[in-house]
C-alpha positions in Angstrom: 15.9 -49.8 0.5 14.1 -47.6 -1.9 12.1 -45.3 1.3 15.5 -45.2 3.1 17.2 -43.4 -0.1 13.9 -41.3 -0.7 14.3 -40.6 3.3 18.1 -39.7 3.0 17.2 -37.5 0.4 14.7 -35.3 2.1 17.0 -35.1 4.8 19.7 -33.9 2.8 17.3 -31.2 0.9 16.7 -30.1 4.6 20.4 -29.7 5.7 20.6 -27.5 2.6 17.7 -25.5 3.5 18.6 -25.1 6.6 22.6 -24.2 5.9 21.2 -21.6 3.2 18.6 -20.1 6.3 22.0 -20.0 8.7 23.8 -18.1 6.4 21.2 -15.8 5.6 20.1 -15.4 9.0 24.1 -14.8 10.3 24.8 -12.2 7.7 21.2 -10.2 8.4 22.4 -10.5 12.1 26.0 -8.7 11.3 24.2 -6.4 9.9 21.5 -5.3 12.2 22.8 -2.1 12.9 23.5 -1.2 9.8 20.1 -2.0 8.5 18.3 0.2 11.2 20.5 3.7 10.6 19.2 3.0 7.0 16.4 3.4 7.7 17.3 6.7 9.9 18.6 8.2 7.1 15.2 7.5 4.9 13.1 8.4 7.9 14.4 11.8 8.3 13.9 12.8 4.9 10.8 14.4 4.4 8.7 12.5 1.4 5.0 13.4 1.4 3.6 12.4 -1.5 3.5 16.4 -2.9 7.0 16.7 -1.5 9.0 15.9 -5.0 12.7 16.7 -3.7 12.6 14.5 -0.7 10.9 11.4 -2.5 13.7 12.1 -5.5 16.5 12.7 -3.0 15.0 9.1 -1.7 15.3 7.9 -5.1 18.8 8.9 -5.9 19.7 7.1 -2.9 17.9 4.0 -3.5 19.2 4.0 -7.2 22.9 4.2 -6.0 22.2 1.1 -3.4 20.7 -1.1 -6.0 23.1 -0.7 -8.5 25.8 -1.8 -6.3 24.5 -5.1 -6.6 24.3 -4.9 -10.6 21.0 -4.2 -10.6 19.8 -1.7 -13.7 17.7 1.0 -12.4 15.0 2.9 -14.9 14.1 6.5 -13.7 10.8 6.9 -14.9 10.5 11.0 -14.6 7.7 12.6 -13.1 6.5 16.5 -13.3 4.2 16.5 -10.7 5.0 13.7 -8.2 8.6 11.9 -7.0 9.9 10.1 -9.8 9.3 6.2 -10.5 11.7 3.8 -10.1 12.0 0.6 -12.1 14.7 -1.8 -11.3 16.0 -5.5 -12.3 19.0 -7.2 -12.5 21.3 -7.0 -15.0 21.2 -10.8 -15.9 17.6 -10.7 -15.5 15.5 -12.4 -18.4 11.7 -12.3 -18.2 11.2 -12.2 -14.4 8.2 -13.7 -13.1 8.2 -11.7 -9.5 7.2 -8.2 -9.3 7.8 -6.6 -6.0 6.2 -2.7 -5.2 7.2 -0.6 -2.8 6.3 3.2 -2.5 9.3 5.5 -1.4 6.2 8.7 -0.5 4.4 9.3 3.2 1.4 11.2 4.0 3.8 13.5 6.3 3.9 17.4 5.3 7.3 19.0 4.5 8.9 19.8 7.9 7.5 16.7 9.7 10.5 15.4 10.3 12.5 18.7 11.8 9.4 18.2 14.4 9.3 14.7 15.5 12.8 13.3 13.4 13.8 9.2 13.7 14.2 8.0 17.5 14.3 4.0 19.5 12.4 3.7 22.4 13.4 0.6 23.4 12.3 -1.9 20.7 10.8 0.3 19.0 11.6 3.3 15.8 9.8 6.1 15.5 8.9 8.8 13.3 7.1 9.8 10.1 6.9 6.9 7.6 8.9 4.4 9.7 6.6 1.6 9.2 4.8 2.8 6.0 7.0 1.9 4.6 10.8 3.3 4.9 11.4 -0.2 6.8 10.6 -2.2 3.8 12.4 -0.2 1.5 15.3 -1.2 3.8 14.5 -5.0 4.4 14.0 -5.2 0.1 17.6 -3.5 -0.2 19.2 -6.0 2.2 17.1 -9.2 1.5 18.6 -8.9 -1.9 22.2 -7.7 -0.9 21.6 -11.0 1.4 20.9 -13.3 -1.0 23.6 -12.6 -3.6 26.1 -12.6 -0.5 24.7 -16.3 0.6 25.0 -17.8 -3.1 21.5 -17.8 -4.2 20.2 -16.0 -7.6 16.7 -15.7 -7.0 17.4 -11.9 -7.0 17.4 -12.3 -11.6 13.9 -13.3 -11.3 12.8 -10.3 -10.0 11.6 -6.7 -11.1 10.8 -3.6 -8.4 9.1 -0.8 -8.7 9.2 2.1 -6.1 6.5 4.2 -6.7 6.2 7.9 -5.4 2.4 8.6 -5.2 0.4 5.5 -3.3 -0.6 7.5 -0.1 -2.8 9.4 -2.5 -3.7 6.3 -5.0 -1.2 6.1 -6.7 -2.5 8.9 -9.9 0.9 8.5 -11.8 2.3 5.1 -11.1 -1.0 3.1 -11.4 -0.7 2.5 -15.2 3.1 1.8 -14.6 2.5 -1.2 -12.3 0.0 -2.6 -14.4 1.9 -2.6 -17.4 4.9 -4.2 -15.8 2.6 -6.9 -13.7 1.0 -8.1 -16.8 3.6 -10.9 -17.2 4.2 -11.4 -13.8 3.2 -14.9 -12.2 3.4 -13.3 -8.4 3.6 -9.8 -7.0 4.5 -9.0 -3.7 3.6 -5.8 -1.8 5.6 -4.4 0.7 3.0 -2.7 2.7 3.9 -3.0 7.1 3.0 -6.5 8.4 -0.6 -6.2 10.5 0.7 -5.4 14.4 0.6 -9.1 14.8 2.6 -9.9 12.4 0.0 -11.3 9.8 0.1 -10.7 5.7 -2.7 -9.1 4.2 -4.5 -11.6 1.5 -7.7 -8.9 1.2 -8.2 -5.7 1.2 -11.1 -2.9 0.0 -11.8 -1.2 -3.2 -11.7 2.3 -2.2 -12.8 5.5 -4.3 -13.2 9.5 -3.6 -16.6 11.4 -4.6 -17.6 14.9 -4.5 -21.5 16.3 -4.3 -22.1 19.7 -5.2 -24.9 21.3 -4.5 -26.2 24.8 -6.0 -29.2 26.6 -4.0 -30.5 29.9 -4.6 -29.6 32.7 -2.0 -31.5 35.2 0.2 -31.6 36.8 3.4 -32.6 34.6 5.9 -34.3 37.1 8.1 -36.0 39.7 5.4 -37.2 37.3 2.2 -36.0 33.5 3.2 -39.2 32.3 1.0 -36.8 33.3 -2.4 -34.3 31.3 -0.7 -33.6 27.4 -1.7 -30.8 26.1 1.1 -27.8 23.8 -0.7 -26.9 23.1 3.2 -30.8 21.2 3.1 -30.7 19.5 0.5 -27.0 17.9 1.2 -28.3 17.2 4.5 -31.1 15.2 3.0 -28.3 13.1 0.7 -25.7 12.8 3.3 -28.3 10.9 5.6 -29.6 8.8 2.1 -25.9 7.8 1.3 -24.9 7.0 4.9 -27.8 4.4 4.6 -25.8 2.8 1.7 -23.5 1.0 4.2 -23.6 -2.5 4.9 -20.8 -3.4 7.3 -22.0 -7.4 7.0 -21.0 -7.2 3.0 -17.8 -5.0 3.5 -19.7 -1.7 1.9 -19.2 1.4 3.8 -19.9 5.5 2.4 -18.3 7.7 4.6 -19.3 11.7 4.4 -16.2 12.7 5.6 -16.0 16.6 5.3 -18.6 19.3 4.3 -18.5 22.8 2.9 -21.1 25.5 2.2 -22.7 29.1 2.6 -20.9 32.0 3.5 -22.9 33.6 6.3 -24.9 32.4 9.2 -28.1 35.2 8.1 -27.7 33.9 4.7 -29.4 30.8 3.2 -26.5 29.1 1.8 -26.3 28.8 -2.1 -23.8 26.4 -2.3 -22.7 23.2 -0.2 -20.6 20.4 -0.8 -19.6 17.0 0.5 -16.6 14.9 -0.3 -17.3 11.2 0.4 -15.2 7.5 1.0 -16.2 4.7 -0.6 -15.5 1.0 0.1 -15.9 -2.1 -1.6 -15.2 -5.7 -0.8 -15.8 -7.3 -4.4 -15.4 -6.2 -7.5 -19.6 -7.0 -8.1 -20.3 -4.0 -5.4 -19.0 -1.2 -7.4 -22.1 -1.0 -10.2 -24.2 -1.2 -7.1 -23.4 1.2 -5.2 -22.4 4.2 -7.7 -26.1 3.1 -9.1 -27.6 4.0 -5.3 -24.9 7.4 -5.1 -26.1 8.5 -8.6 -29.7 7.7 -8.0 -29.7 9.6 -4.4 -27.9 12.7 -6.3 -30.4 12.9 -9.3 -33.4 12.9 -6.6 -34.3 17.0 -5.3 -35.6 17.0 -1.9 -35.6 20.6 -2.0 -37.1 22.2 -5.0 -34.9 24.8 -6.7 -31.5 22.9 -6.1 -29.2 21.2 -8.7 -26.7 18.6 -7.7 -23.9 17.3 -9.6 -21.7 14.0 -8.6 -18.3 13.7 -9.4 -15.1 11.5 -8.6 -14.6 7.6 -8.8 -13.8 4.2 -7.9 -9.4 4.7 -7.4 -8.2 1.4 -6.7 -10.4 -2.4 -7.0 -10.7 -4.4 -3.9 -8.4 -6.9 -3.3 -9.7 -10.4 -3.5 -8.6 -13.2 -2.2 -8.9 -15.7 -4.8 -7.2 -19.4 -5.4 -3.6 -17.9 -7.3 -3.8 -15.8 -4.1 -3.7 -19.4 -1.5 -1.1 -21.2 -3.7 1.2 -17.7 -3.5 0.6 -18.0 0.5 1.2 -21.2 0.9 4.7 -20.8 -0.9 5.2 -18.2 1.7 4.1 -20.4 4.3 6.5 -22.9 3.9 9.1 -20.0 3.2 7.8 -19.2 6.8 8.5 -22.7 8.1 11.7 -23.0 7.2 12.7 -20.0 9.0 11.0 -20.6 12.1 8.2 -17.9 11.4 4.5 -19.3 11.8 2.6 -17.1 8.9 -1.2 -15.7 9.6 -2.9 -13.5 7.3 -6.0 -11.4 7.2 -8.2 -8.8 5.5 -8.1 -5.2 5.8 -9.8 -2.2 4.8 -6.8 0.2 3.8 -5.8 0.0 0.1 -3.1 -0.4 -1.8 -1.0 -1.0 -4.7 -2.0 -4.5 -4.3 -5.5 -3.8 -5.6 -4.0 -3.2 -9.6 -1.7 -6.3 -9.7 -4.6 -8.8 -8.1 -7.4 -7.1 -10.7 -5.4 -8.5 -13.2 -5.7 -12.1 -11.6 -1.7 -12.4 -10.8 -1.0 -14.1 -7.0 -0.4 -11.3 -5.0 0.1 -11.1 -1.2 0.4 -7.9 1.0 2.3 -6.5 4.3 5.3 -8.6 3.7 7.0 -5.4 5.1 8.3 -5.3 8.6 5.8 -5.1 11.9 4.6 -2.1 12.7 1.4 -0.4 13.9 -0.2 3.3 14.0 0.5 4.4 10.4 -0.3 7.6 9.4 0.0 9.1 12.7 2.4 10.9 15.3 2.7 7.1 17.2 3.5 5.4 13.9 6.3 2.8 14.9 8.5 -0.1 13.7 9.1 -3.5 15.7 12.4 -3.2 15.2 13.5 -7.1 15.7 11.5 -7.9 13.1 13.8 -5.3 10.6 16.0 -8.7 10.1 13.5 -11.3 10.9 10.9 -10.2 7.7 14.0 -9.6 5.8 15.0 -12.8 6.2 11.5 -13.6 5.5 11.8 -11.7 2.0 15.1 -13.7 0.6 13.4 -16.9 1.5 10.6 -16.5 -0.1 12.0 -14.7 -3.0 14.2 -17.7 -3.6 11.1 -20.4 -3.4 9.0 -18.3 -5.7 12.2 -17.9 -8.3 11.7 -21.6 -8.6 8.4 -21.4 -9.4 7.9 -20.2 -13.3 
């Protein structure tokens, strides 16, 4: 008697579950259309991350959607770069979710006159379509969604849309650290991987510049008084390229040179600007030791080298708070008929300051979508409802999980 009434009872907790996902899943389905000229309308505004009236114009519009729903919306004013945007509900107290989502691109001003918002079949186009005007979308409906289907998990929540984290987030780094700190999960709305997996793991990534100062000369009447800057940062960029180690998730990328100013003239400056990744935390001592050591050696006598830059985001581990948040999302997935993968990438993100400070945090719970950052970039446009529907679920769960 007892397992038949435990057995009744699961099954009723599952008729639930599945009556809330129908509902859900119905409204998100009336409202396809809807959801995908919204994200029109934030694709053809141009929002590089130096372009301060489009991310702002993005903003106001964001501001006025969200507090629709009775959600309180913080303007956090910038001089420089798009203004923050800090947003709860209302009714919220304490909440234990923190969900980012950056409103900027890495598209130019007039990007979008050239190559504006078009479907190709199952698939959106245009600058920032994936990365990530879909998921401000899919956060703005998952939400309206949830409050339209009965369910509060939406109070447990706070957002921030940040305006800077295609260049590493300068301004709004500090802001989503403060906020995270009491935070139990965070959830980054980077795209879904093209196949659909989360991200659990991603690189610590940094920029570094070597400059070099020669002496210069004529290269044809007195070279001897000559020292060559272009020499002796050939000489480091071949020491620092042998700093990678692919096998431990290290790489040092010499990305673009500079130096001298004639081809008779032995160049008295050259510089380099380099990319750094790291897979753990461990490797960062290590390998600015190795940069700083290779830049205080002279292979050419005469020359002076000077290091400068750092370490912008910390890698993003995937640690045990990080499993227990997935498998919440997992069964999230389940529920809804989505079978979850996730995997490791080397592209950072905002996810890198909420998991340094140990809270659960997961990645690419945005909508599908592949070739970001380029003239291909592209949204899977079924899954616009299917990872929204994905959001509100999991939202839900995790409100339940103080």
């Amino acid at each position: 008697m007892y397992i038949r009434k435990v057995c009744s009872k699961v099954e009723i907790i599952r008729a639930r579950k599945k009556k809330v996902v129908r509902a859900l899943k119905d409204l998100l389905d009336a409202k396809r259309r809807e959801m995908l000229h919204f994200v029109e309308q934030l694709v053809n505004i141009d929002s590089g991350s130096y372009t301060k009236q489009g991310i702002d114009k993005i903003g106001t519009i964001l501001k006025t959607k969200f507090e629709s729903l009775d959600f309180i919306v913080n303007i956090v004013e910038q001089k420089n770069y798009g203004n923050q945007l800090v947003i709860q509900h209302r009714d919220a107290l304490q909440p234990h979710i923190l969900v980012v989502a950056h409103m900027d691109t890495v598209f130019p001003e007039g990007t979008v006159q050239k190559r504006p918002f078009k479907v190709i079949g199952d698939r959106a186009y245009g600058p920032g379509v994936a990365d990530m005007k879909a998921s401000l979308v899919e956060l703005f409906y998952a939400i309206l969604c949830m409050k339209q289907a009965g369910k509060t998990g939406y109070k447990h929540i706070q957002i921030i849309l940040n305006s800077d984290e295609e260049i590493g987030s300068p301004s709004s780094a500090s802001l989503i650290s403060e906020n995270a700190a009491n935070k139990k999960f965070a959830l980054i709305l980077e795209p879904a991987r093209s196949d659909g997996s989360l991200v659990t793991a991603r690189r610590g990534c940094g920029q570094f510049k070597v400059d070099i100062v020669g002496v210069s000369a004529h290269s044809g009447i007195e070279p001897e008084k000559g020292r060559s800057a272009i020499e002796e940062l050939a000489h480091k960029i071949i020491a620092l390229h042998r700093l990678n180690d692919l096998k431990q998730g290290i790489s040092v990328n010499v990305g673009i040179i500079e130096g001298g100013s004639a081809v008779n003239t032995i160049a008295s400056h050259a510089a380099a600007f380099v990319d750094v990744r790291i897979s753990e935390k461990k490797q960062e001592v290590i390998i600015l030791k190795q940069m700083k050591k290779i830049c205080a050696h002279t292979y050419i006598a005469g020359t002076k080298t000077t290091l400068s830059g750092k370490m912008d985001r910390p890698p993003m581990e995937k640690n045990e708070q990080t499993t227990i948040l997935l498998e919440a999302i997992n069964q999230a997935g389940q529920e809804i008929g989505i079978n979850i993968t996730d995997t490791a990438t080397g592209g950072g993100s905002d996810a890198s300051f909420t998991s340094e400070l140990g809270i659960a945090t997961v990645d690419g719970l945005g909508p599908i979508g592949g070739n970001a950052h380029s003239e291909d970039e592209y949204l899977e446009i079924p899954s616009l409802t299917e990872r929204t529907l994905l959001l509100a679920t999991v939202l839900q769960k995790l409100s339940t999980m103080n």
